[in-house]
Structures are given as C-alpha cells and as structure tokens.
N, C-alpha and C positions, 0 to 999 in steps of 0.2 A: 372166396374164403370160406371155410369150414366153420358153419356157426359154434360158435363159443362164447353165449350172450348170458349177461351178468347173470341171466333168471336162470339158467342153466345150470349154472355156477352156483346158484345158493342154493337151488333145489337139490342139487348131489350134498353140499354141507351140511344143508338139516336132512337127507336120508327121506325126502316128503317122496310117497307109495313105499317107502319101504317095511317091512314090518316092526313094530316096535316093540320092543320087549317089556317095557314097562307098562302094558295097557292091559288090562284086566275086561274079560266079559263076566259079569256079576249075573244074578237072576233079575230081571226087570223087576224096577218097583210095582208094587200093584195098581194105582189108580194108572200107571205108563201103560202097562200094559191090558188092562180095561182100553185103556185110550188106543192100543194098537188094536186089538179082537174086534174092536167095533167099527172101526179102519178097514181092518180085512176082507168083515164081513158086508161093506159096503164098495168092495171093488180095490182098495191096496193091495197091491203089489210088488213085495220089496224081493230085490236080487244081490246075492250078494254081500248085504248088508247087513248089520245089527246093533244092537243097542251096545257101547263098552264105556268105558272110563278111561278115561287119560291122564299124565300127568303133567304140571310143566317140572321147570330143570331142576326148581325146589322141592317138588312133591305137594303142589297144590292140584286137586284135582279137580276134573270135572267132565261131563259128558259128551259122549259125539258117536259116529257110528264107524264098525272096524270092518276092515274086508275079512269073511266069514271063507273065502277062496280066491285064488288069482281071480283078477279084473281085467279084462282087455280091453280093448280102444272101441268106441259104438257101443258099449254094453249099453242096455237099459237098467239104471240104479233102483229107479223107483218108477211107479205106473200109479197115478189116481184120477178117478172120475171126476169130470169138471161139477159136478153138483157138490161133492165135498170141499171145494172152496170156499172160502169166506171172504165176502169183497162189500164194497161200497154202497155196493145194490143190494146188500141185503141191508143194510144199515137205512136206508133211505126211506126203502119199500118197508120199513117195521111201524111197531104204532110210532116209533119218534119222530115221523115225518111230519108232522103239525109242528113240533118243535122247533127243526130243519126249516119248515115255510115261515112259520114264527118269525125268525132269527139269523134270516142269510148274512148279519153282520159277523155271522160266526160259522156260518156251515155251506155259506156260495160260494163259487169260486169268479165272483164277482166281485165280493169285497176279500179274500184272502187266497191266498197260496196256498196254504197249508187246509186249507177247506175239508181234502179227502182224512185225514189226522185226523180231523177234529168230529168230524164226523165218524169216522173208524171206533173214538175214543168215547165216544157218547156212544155208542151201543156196548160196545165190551162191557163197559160199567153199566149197565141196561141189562145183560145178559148174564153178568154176576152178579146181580142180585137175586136173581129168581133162582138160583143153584141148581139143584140135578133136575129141576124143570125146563129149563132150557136146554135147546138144542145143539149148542154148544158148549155143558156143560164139562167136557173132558177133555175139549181143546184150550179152554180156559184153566182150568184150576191146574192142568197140566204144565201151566206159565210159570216156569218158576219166581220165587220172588225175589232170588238173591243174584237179582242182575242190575245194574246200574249202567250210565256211562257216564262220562266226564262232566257233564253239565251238573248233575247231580253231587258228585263227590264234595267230600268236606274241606274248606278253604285250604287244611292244613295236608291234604291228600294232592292237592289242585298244585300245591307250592314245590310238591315234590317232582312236577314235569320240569320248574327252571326255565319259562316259557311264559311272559309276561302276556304276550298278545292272543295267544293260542286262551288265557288264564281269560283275558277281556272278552273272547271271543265265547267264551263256555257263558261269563255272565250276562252276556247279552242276551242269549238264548234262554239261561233261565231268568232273567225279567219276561221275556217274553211268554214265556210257559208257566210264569206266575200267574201274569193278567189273564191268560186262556183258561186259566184253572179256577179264578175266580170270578170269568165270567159264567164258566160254567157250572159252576157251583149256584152263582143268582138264580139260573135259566134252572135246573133243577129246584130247586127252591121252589120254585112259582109253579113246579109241574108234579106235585105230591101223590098224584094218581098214578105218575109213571115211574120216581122214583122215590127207593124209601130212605130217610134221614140220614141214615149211613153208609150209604152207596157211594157218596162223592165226597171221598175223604183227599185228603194231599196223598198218603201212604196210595191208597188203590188206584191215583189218577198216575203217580209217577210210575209204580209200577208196569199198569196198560200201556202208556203208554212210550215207554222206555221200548218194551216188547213190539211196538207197531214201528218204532224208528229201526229195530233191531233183527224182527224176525219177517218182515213183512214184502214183498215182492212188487216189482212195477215195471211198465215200462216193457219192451223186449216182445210187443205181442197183445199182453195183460192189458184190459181195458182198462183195469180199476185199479188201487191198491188192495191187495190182495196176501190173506192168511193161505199157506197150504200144510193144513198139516202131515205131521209125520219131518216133512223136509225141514223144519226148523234145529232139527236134533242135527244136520251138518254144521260144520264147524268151517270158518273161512280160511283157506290160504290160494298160493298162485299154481292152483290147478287149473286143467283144462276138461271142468267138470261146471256144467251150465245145465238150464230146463229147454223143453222143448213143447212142443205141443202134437199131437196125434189126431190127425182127423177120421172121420167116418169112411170107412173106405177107401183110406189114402195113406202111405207109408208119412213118415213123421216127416215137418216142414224144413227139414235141413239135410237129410240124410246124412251122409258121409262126411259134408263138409260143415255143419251146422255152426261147431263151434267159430269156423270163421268168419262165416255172413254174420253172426253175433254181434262183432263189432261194428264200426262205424262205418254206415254205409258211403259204400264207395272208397272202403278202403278194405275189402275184404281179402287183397291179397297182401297187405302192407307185415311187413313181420312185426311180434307182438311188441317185442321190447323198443320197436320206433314210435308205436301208439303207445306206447305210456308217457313217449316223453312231453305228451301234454294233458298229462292224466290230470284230469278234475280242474284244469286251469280253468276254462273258460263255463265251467258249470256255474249255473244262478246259487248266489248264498254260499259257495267253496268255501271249506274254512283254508284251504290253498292260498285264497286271496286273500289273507286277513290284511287289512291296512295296517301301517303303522301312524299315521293320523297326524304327521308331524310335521310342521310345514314353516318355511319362511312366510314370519310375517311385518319385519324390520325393513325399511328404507334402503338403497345401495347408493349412496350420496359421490363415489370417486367417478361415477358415471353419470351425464345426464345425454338427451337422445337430440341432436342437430333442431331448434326450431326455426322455421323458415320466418314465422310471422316476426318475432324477436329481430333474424338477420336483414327483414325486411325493412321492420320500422329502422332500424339504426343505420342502414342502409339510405334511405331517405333519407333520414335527418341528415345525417354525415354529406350528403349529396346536395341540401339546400342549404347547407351550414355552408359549404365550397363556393357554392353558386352567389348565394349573396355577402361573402366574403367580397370577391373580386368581380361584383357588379359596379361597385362605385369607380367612374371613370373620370378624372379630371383631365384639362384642359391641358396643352400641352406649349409651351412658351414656343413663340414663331410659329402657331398652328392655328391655320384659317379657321373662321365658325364652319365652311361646311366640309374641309375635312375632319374637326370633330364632330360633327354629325354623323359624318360618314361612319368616323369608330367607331361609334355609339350603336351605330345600325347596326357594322360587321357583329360588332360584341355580342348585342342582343339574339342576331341572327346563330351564331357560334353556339350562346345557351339554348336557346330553342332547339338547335342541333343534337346538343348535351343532353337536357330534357329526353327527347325521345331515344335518344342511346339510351341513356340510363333505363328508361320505361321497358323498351326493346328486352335489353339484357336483365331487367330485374323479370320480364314473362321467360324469358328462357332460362333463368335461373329456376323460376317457379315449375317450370315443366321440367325439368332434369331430376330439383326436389321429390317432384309428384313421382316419376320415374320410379325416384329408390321406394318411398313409399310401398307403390305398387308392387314393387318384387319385395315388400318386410310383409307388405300383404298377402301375396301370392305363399309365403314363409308361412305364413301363418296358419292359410284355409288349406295347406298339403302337409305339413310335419305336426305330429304328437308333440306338445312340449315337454309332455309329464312321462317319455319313455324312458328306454336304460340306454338309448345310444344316443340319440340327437344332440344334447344339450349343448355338446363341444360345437358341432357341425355348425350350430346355431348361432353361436357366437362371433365362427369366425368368418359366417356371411356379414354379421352385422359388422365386423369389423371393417372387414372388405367395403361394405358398402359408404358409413361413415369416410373410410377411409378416401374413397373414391369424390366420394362430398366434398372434406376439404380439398382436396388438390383441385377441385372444380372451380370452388370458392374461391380460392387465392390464386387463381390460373395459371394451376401446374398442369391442367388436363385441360382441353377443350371441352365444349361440349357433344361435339360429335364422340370422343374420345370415351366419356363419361357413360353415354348412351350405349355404346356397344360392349363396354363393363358392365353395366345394369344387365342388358340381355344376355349376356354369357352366366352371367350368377343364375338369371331364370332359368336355363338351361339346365343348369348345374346343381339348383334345387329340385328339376323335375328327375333327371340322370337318379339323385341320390335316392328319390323316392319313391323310383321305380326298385333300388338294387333294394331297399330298406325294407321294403313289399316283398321280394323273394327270398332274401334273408328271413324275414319273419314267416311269410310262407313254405318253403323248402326245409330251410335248416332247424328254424325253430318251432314248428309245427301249429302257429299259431296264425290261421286264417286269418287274412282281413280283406273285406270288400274294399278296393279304394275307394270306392263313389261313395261309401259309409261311413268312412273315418271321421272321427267328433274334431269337430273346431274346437283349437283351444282345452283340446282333452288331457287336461295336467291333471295331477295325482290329486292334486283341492277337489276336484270334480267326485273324489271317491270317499270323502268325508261319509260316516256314518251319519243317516239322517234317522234322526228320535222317531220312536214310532208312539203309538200310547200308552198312556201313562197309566189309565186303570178304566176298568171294564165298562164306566160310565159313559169315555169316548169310546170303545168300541160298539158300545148301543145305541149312542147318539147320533152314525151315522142314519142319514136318514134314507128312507127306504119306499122307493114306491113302489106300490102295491098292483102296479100295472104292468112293471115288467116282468117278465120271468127269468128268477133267479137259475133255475136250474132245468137238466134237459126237461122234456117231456115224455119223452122212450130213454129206458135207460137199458139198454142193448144186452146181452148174455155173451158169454164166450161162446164162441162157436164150437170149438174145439171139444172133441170126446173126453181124453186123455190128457191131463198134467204129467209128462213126463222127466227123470231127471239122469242126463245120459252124459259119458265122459269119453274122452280122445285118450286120454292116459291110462295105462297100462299102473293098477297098483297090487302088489304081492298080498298075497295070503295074510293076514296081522296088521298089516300098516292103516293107520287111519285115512277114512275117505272123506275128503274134503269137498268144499264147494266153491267154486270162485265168483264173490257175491261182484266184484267191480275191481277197474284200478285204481285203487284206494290208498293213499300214503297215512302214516300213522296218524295224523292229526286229523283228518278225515274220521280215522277210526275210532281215535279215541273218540269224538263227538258222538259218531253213531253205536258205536257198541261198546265205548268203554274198553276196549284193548288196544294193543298193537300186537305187530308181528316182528320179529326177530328175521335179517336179512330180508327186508320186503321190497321189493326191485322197484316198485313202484311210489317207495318214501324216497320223501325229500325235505333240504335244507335251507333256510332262508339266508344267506349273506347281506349284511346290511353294510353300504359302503358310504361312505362320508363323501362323496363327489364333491363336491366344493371345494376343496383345497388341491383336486387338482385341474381346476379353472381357471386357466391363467390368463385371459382377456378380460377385461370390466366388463366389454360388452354381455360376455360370459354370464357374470357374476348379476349383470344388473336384470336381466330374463328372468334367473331365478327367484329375486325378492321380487320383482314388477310381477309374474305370475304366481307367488307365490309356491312354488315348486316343492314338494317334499323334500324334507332336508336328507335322506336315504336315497341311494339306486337300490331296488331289491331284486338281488340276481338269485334263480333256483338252484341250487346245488341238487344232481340226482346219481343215480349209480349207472340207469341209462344211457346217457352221453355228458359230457364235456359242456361246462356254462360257456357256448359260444356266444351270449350276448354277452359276457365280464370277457370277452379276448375280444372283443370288437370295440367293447368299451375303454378298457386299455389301450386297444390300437390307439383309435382317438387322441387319446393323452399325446401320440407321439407325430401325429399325422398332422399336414399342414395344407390346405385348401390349396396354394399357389405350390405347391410340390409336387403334391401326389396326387392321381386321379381318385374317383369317388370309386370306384371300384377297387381299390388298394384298400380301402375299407373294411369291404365286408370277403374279399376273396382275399389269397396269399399269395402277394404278386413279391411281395420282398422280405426276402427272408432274417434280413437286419431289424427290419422294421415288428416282422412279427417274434422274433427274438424279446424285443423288448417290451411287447405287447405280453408274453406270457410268462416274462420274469414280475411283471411287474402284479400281473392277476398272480403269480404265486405268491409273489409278499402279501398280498394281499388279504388273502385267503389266510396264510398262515400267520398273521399279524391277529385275526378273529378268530383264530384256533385258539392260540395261544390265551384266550381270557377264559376257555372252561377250565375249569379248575380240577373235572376228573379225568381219567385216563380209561382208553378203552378194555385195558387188564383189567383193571379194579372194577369195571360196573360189568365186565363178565363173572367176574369172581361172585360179586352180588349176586348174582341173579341165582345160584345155586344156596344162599340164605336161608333156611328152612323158617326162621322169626318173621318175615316179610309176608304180607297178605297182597291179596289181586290187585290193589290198587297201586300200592311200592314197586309192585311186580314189574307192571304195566309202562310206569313210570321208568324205571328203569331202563326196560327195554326204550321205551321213546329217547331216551339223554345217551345210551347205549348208539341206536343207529344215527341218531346226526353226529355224531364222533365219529361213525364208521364213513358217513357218505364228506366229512369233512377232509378226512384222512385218503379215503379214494380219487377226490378227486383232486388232491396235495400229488398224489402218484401221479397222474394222468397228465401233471402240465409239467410233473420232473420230466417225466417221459420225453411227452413233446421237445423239452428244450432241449434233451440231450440229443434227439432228433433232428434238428434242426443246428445245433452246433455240429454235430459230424458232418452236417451236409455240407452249411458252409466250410469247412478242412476240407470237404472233395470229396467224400464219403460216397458211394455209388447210395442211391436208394434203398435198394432190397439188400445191402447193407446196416446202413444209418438204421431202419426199423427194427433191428434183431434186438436180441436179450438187453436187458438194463439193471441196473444195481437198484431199482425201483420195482421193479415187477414183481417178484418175490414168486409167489404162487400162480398168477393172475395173468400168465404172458399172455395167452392164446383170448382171454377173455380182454385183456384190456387193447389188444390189437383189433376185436372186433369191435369193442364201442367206439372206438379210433378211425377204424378204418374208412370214414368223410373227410374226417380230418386231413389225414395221412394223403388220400387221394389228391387231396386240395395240393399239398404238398408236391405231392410225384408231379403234378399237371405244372407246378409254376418251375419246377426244377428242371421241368420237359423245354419249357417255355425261355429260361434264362440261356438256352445252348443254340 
C-alpha cells in the first residue's frame, strides 16, 4: 500500500517546509547578533538559515529561523565546534566543585535523577552573576526571559487546559522544584565567596532553569546535558531535522541514513508513524503515564473464595455427629449374647471402615483443593492484574475453577475428572499469556520480558510515593565521605563538529524546524510550555468505568481484594486504532468454555468482533459527549487576537484531544461498516472502499487500518 500516514497528512495541512508568508526577517537585535559575530568567529557555520519572526494563527509572535533558499535532503543546517558547547563538565570542573563534593545530596547522581539539572542550574546562576566577565556571557543574557512552561503557569492559566491530572502532574513538579530552589538557595547562602546575595532569586532560578528543561540537548551520542548554542533559536515540529556529529577525518556518523539509526535501536527500519505508537509510554517520569490514583478500596461481600479448612472442620464434625449417632446398638429380643457381640464387632469394624474412607476422601479432597489453588497461583505469578485486558479473563478462570470445586464437593465430578479441569485451565492460562505477550509485543508496541513481569502488578502498585518535604530531609541524607559520588575522569566529546542536518526538503520562506522527540502535547506542555496543532504523536486518555461491565462476582471480587483502579485507561492516538479498548470489549462478549484464547486477541469471528467494536464505539462516544466544546468553536478561538501564549496553548491542547477523540469515533465507524458488508457477503477489497465516514481521510485512514483490515482479510480467508 502507498503510504498515506496520518504525519503526512498533517504535515501537507499545516504547509510545514512550505514558505510562509506571514514570517518577517527583521534586522537581528544587537546583543543576538554580538551573540552570532562571536559564534562565527569561533568556528559557526550556519547554511541556509536565519534569524526571522513568526506568527501563530492569532498574530502572536515570536522567533525561529527561515530558510534564506531551497533546502535539500543531507543539507548541513548548522556546523559548530565541540569546544563551544556548554555541558556538565564544565559546571563540575568550575570553582563550584567544592560545592558539588559538599552536597551530592543535591548534585550526585547517586542521590538524584535530576543531578545533571541541578548541577547545570548552579552554574548558569554562577555565570550570571559575573556578567560580560564570564564566558558565557552572550549565551546567557541572550535567554530570553519570557518563556515559561506549565509548571510555572498561574492556577487560573493551568484551569484553562480542562485537565485535572495533567493540572496534578504540573503541581508535583513544582513542589518538587520548590524544595530544589530552597535548597539551593541554603547551599548559596553558606558559600558568599562564590555567590552574591542576589544571584539566587525564584525569578532567575525559574527562568534558567525553565531554559535547561527547554533549550538543552541529551542523549543521542552527547555524553552530558548539553547547551549548543545558536541551535536553540529552532523551533520544534515533526520534521526530519535531527544533530549529528563530525569526526576528525571521517564523514558524519550517519551519512545518508542518519535520521533513521536515530531512533530506536533495532528498529531502524520500522516506519516512523509505528514508533510513535508508543511514544514516551514507557519513559521514566512520562507525564504519558500520569495515574489516576483511584482505586477500590471497599469489601465485595456477594463473593467469598471456597475454604477448605471451614469445609474441613464441618466436614468432621457432621461425620462424628453420624458416627456416634448410630453407635449405640441394643440388644435384639431372641438374640444370643454372642451374636450380639458379633454385631457390635461387625459395627465397630464398619466405623473403622468409615473412619478411614472418610480420612482417605477428606486427603483427596484436600489435594484436588490444593490443585485449584495452585493453578489461582500459577494465575497469579503469570497475569498483570492491574492491565486493560485481563480482568474479565480473570474472573472467568476463577469461575471455572470454583465452579469445578463445587461439583467435586457434592460429587457431580470425580476426582480424576476435577484434576484434568485444573490442568486444562493451566494450559489455558499459559495459551492466554503467551497470545497476551504478542499482543502487547507486536500490536501494541509495548515490550515486555516474560521472565520480568511484576507479581501482582495492579495499578495500587503505581500510587505516587511522597518524596521530600523540604530541604532539611534532603540534607539529612547522610553521606559518607568514603565513597565517590561522582566520576573521577569526566570524558570530553570526541567528536570535532556539532552538526545539525535534515532528510527534508523545505522551500525558500518556510520555517526550519527541528525535531526535538516524539512528544504528545502533555509532554510538551511540561517541557516547553506549548503544544502543537495536528501533532501525530499526541494522545488521548479514555477513562472507562470497567466495573459494570463485570458480570461474574468472581470478577468483581479481584477488583476490591486487590484493590484494582477503578478506571481502564486506554490511549486514544491518531497513529493506530486503541486495539487494547477492541480486545477489551472483545472480552465483555467472549466466554472461556466457547471460544478459544486466541479469538481474543486475533479476528476469528466476525459476529463476535461486530460487537466488540460497537460497543468500544459507545463507548468512546459516550466520553465525547461530556466536553462541552466543539472542534469549530476552539478553531475559531485560536484565531482571537485578545488571547495570550498561554489560552493559546491551551487551546490548541482541548483543540487536538477533540480532534484524536473524533478520529478515532471515524476509525471504528469505518471498521463496523467493514465488517457488516462482509458479513452480507461483501468480497474484501470491496467491503474496504469509500465510507460515509472518511470524509477527506480515505487513503490515510486505510493506512493506519491496514493491521487491522489484514487481521480481517486473513479470518475471512480462513471462514471459506
């Protein structure tokens, strides 16, 4: 199939390399261009490129650089020498390294994560104080000050994303970058030699370091985190415009195909728009993953779980309650003493009989018990309970199995009967956990080691845990003096050349972009305080109420006894299709003793997946239906001249989860109508044509489909 992938799609709708008529090249402001002469004359080398203005759709402006002439594909953008970087190593290597050894409770990456930040953030503020005497006096002042991102913004700015958790997730972060700021505000206090009284204000710590979350480089190569100037003046969108490095005698580390060894290794031929579909899930801290923290924590009392010990004691009792019922034997008129002796033997001999039957069958009851056990166990150290698909699966083992109990107990089943029930469910849990592993692996692009899988990994497990409360426990860890906090060589780049070089072709006028990550708007907002309009790589969270439609106790009682989130939270993206809400759905319809485990997660039956994605359409369109604005009316906004960067921003974020809410409402019309022609008899390459859904989108919504569709052709191949 001819790719026709959503990023395609939006990149022809915003005109991104094409020239823009509303972008102005002004004369560079002066201390800019100080900051550029000085660049130059240390080895910058820009092509191409220039300083201009841009607008958004209101007429807010602001900076970025314009192509100055056509762009080809390999161009080199920009060329600087590795010594005008600004990294880690020089922060460490300054006088503030007494500091640093002082205080790894705040600058090792031994006690923190954010180590290189914090470190970054104490020399910036080190280096602005001494002004044009510092060496990086024009890399600095050249910051501007009127940037912010979300964490920062004012509560009544924060209110206008409409985004409670996204709103939690910004205040987390700034508690946490309160305590950073006042610890380091202490540590300067105590060190008046190195800084002066009004160097470590709130105003110039948010600033700096707003600018190192925002303008700063990692990763890809880069030893350190790393300033480069000049390249901070790119602006971000989903171009195929990355850095590179330049060795001594050696063509650049990627040649030709640079931008795609870029990504994830070992997927360097995967096409991009299948890597996004698990853009920033699995990164440390994602605001992708924000929890929703909300969890059963109430009793499920219409259920309770078979005890053996219970049917054990009553068991006995009831058994010597029998026994010495009809032990008393009287004498029998016309009956010799020693044929009543005799009875009296038989009798006793009969109980004794009784006795060890009883004993017999109460150990083989106890090992058939143990049995199920075993497979609720084996259930346990193999299936997530805290996923988006299991839950049902989960239930209707336990059903099974209970079920299997009583007819044992009241012997409708033997035990041999019983036992090879048990071992057909262990089958049958390992069957589901192998498809459940390619499902997640394959379709949903989300890695997992089996041998790694957490026991008992329910969504309680992902509760936010408190960090500290103020800078007194952060000093209070205590610190021995014996080990070494940090390297003892702290290495250089090897590399000559900071290069920054593009695949894309952009015209003469149009702005040149950089593509900083796959990054969905809540990402963004965090780190830079914006979003992007049609950004292929945003996504939507669907919160579903699973519970009600739980139709076993057994079901129902997993979730209070582990306490389960009371949400499934499925991604909505513009990439693919939420194939874990159609399997989820499946579920609802799917029945352990009917259908095999693989009718689950593949499309074996087209009735069954019928109802599987009528039902993720209600679904879906059931949690539309509670925004209250429409995707006209917050385009129309965005053209508002009274709106500032922040409403702007906002906007656009309430803007595309409308848009990816509504695409993918199209994607499962599609499907059903898809699947209803088939069942009427519809040939295949039929059934997939034109739809009263598609609108604009045929060719694009056929390629983010066409797994789907495949799935489809293959069980339709399979049904003849």
């Amino acid at each position: 199939m001819k790719r026709h992938s959503i990023g395609k799609k939006f990149r022809k709708i915003k005109a991104l390399k094409k020239a823009d008529p509303n972008a102005i090249v002004p004369e560079v402001p002066q201390q800019l261009q100080e900051y550029i002469n000085q660049l130059n004359s240390k080895g910058l080398k820009t092509n191409k490129v220039e300083y201009a203005i841009f607008q958004t759709k209101n007429g807010l402006k602001y900076p970025g650089l314009i192509a100055t002439e056509a762009i080809k594909p390999n161009d080199t953008l920009v060329t600087l020498p590795v010594d005008q970087l600004l990294t880690t190593r020089h922060a460490f290597e300054s006088p503030l390294k007494k500091i640093f050894m002082e205080y790894p409770q705040m600058f090792s990456p031994k006690f923190l994560l954010q180590w290189e930040e914090y470190q970054f953030l104490t020399f910036l503020l080190y280096e602005y104080q001494k002004g044009k005497e510092s060496q990086w006096y024009l890399l600095i002042s050249n910051l501007p000050r009127e940037i912010d991102n979300l964490v920062f913004w004012k509560s009544e700015d924060q209110a206008l994303l409409k985004d409670k958790n996204l709103i939690r997730a910004a205040h987390k972060v700034y508690r946490d970058f309160m305590i950073a700021f006042n610890t380091l505000k202490y540590i300067s206090d105590k060190n008046r030699d190195l800084f002066k009284p009004e160097t470590v204000t709130l105003e110039n710590t948010i600033w700096l370091y707003t600018h190192i979350h925002s303008r700063c480089f990692g990763g890809q190569g880069l030893k350190y985190t790393t300033m480069v100037p000049f390249c901070e003046l790119f602006n971000h969108e989903q171009v195929d415009v990355c850095y590179d490095f330049q060795y001594k005698g050696q063509p650049s580390r990627y040649d030709d195909q640079f931008m795609y060894k870029r990504v994830v290794k070992g997927q360097e031929n995967v096409d991009a728009d299948d890597l996004s579909l698990s853009s920033s899930e699995n990164s440390q801290d994602s605001q992708d993953d924000i929890s929703d923290s909300d969890f059963f924590t109430s009793q499920y009392l219409e259920y309770e779980e078979f005890d053996f010990d219970e049917f054990k004691q009553f068991s006995t009792q009831s058994f010597h309650k029998n026994l010495t019922k009809n032990s008393e034997i009287k004498p029998l008129s016309n009956e010799s003493q020693e044929e009543y002796y005799q009875r009296i033997k038989n009798h006793q001999e009969l109980q004794n009989k009784q006795r060890k039957e009883f004993i017999i069958k109460l150990q083989i009851q106890q090992d058939v018990f143990q049995l199920a056990i075993e497979c609720k166990s084996f259930l346990f150290k193999n299936i997530d309970f805290g996923d988006n698909i299991s839950i049902i699966f989960l239930g209707q083992v336990f059903h099974l199995l209970d079920q299997t109990l009583n007819e044992y107990f009241t012997d409708e089943k033997s035990s041999a009967k019983a036992r090879e029930e048990f071992k057909k469910l262990k089958i049958t849990i390992t069957i589901y956990k192998e498809y459940l592993y390619n499902f997640l692996n394959v379709i949903m692009k989300k890695p997992i080691q089996q041998e790694k899988i957490p026991l008992f990994a329910q969504k309680i497990g992902r509760k936010i845990t408190r960090g500290f409360e103020n800078l007194q426990q952060v000093l209070a860890q205590p610190v021995d003096r014996s080990i070494k906090y940090y390297p003892t060589n702290w290495e250089k780049d090897t590399f000559q050349n900071f290069l920054m070089r593009t695949r894309d072709p952009f015209e003469k006028g149009s702005q040149v972009y950089f593509c900083y990550n796959r990054l969905s708007n809540r990402t963004m907002l965090m780190k830079y305080g914006m979003a992007l309009e049609y950004n292929k790589y945003d996504n939507a969270f669907l919160r579903v109420e699973y519970y009600k439609y739980l139709q076993l106790n057994e079901a129902k009682w997993i979730v209070h006894r582990f306490q389960l989130n009371k949400f499934k939270r499925f991604k909505l993206k513009f990439t693919a299709p939420p194939y874990d809400l159609i399997v989820f759905c499946k579920s609802v319809y799917w029945t352990l003793n009917q259908h095999s485990v693989d009718t689950l997660f593949k499309i074996k039956d087209l009735q069954l997946e019928k109802k599987a994605l009528s039902l993720a359409l209600q679904i879906i369109i059931e949690e539309n239906a509670k925004f209250k604005e429409t995707i006209e009316n917050l385009q129309e906004q965005l053209n508002d001249e009274s709106i500032d960067y922040h409403e702007y921003f906002a906007i656009i974020y309430r803007l595309e989860r409308l848009r990816i809410y509504r695409h993918n409402i199209s994607l499962f019309n599609i499907c059903i109508v898809v699947v209803d022609r088939l069942l009427k008899g519809v040939l295949f390459e039929q059934a997939i044509l034109q739809t009263e859904f598609d609108g604009d989108f045929y060719h694009t919504y056929r390629y983010i489909l066409r797994i789907y569709f495949e799935q489809i052709k293959l069980a339709v191949q399979q049904s003849k």
